[in-house]
N, C-alpha and C positions, 0 to 999 in steps of 0.2 A: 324333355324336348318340347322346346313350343309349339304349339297347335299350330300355328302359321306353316313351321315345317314339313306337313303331315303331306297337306296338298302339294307342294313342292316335290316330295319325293315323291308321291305318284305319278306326278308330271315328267319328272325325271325318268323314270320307269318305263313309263307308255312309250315315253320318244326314244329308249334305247331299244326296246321291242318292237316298234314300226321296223327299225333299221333290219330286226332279222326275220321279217315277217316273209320275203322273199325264197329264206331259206326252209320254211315251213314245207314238213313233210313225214308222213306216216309209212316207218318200213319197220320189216323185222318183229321177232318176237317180243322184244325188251321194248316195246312201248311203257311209255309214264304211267303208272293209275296213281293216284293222288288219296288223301283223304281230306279233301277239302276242296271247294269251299261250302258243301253243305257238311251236315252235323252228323250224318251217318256215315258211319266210317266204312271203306272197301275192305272186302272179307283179305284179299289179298295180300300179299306182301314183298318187300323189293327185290328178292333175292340173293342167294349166296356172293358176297363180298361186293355188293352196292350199297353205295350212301345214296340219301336223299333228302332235301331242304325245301319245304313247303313252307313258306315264309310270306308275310302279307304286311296292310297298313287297315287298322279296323276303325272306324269313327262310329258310335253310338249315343242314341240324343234320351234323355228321359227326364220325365217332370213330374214330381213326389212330394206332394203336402207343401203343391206352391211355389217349390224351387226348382229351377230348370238346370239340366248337369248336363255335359256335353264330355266323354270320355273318351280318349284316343291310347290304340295300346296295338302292339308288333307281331300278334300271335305267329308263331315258332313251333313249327315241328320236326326233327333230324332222327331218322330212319336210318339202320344200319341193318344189313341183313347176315345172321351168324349161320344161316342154313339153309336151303332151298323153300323151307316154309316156317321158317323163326325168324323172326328180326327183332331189334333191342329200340327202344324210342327213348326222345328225351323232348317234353312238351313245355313250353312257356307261352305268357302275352305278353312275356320283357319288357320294354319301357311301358308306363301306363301314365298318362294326364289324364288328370280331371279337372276342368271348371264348372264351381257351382255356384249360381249365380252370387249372387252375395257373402258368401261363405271362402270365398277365394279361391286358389291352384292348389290342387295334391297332385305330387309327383313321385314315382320311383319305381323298382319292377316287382310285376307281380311272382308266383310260385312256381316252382318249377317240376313238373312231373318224371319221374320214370316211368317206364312197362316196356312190354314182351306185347308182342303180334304171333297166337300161330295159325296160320291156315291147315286148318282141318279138313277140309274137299272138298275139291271142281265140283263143278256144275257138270250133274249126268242126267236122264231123264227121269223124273218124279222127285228130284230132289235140290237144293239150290248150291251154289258156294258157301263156304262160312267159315269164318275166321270167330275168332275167339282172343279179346284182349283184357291185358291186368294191368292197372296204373296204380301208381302210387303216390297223389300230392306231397309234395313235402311244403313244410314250416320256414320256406328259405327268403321269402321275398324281405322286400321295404314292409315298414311297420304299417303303415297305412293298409297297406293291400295282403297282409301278413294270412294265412288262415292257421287255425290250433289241431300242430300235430300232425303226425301223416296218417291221409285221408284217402283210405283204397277203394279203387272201382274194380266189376266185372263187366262188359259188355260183350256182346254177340252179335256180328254182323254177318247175315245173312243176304244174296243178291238173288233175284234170277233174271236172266234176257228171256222178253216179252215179243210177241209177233209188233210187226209195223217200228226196228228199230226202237223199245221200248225197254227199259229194265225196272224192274224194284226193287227196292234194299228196305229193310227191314231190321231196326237195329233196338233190341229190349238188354235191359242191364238195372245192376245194383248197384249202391254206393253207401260206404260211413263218411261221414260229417260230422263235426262239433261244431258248437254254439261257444259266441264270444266266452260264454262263462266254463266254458271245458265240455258242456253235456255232449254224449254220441249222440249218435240217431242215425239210423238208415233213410233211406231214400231210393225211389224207383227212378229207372231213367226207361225213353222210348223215341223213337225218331223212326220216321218211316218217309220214302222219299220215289216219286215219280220220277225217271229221266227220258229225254231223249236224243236220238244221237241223229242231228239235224242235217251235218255231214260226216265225213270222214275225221275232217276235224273241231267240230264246233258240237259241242253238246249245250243241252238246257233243262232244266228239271226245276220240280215245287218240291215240297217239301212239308212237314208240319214235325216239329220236333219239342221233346221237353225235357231237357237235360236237366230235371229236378223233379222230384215228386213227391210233395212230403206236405203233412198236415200244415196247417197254418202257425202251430207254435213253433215247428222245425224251419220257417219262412217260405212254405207254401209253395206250389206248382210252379214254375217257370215255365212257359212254352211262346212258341211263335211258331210263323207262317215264313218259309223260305221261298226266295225265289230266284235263279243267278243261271249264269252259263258260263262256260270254261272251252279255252280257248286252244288246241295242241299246234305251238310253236314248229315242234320237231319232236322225232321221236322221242326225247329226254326233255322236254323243255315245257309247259304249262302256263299259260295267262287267265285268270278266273276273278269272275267277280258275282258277288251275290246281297241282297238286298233280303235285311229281316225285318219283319212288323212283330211287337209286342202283340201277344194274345189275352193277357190280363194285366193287373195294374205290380204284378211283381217282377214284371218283362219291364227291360228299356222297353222304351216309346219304338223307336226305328234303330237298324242298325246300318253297314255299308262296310263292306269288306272288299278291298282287292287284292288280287295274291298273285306269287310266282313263284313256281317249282321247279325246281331241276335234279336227274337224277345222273349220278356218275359210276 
């Protein structure tokens, strides 16, 4: 898809969400929780026979030994719930362009993940939420954006609600990965994330997350500084956007996500 497009279909977006902005309203038990658009995930899960589509438009700017690259890509995630505290996922960034300055266009989709969500237990006193998830990269994409082999995670997301409309999440995890040439290698992961809930429907939170953790030969730490707010349409419905800044030189420079959720 052309980078021209990208803007357009956000534009598209925002103007069919003004239209339900009226209908906007918080009832009922089965309100939305999302796992996006920050990087720690909600311990929680969608429920017995709910689907969910948390889908967005990502644009990312980065500049590496002189060359400036500008990459736009669909991230996709679809929640199915098999059990009151099980659900099945299916995660992608689907279409992916890159422009890099001189070097040309690379286009086509990236990989595509499975996993399992289960919510291990509410929030009581002295102890927080927590959810517990397994993923498993697969080897499916375009060549370009291709990775070697299925590549599994553990994570652990952990919340608790804070006095002053306040929450925290806390999310530590493992990961294997290969190197172009086949090698494993583990890696740590960790995100940990501020929110607050400004009203009923408008939250806002920071963030600092590192969805990589690995020596320099395995390509080294990844992390950044989040910062974004999400929007609640209605009770099933989700408007969010969030803004990342590169924390070292193996982070994109800046990143820009918008998204929308809806659950059925």
């Amino acid at each position: 898809m052309p980078s021209t497009q990208y803007p357009r279909l956000a534009k598209s977006c925002l103007a069919s969400l003004a239209l339900l902005a009226p209908l906007s309203a918080v009832a009922g038990d089965d309100v939305i929780v999302t796992d996006r658009p920050d990087f720690v995930e909600s311990s929680n899960v969608v429920g017995r026979g709910r689907f969910q589509i948390e889908t967005s438009v990502l644009a990312e700017r980065d500049k590496s030994d002189g060359v400036r690259a500008r990459t736009y890509s669909m991230p996709t995630l679809l929640r199915y719930g098999v059990g009151d505290v099980l659900e099945l996922r299916l995660e992608t960034d689907g279409r992916t362009v890159q422009h890099a300055g001189g070097e040309g266009t690379s286009a086509g989709y990236a990989d595509t993940a499975l996993g399992v969500k289960w919510h291990v237990q509410d929030e009581a006193p002295g102890r927080p939420s927590v959810g517990v998830l397994l993923h498993a990269d697969l080897d499916s994409g375009s060549r370009t954006w291709r990775g070697q082999g299925v590549r599994p995670s553990l994570r652990v997301a952990a919340e608790w609600e804070l006095p002053g409309d306040l929450s925290l999440g806390v999310m530590p995890g493992i990961g294997r990965e290969r190197t172009e040439d086949g090698k494993r290698f583990g890696y740590g992961i960790l995100g940990v994330v501020l929110g607050k809930e400004l009203t009923p429907t408008w939250r806002a939170f920071v963030e600092v997350a590192a969805p990589q953790i690995a020596r320099s030969a395995n390509g080294g730490t990844v992390a950044t500084f989040d910062t974004g707010m999400a929007w609640l349409l209605s009770d099933r419905c989700q408007l969010d956007t969030m803004l990342s800044l590169g924390l070292n030189r193996r982070t994109p420079d800046a990143a820009l996500t918008v998204g929308l959720s809806f659950k059925l």
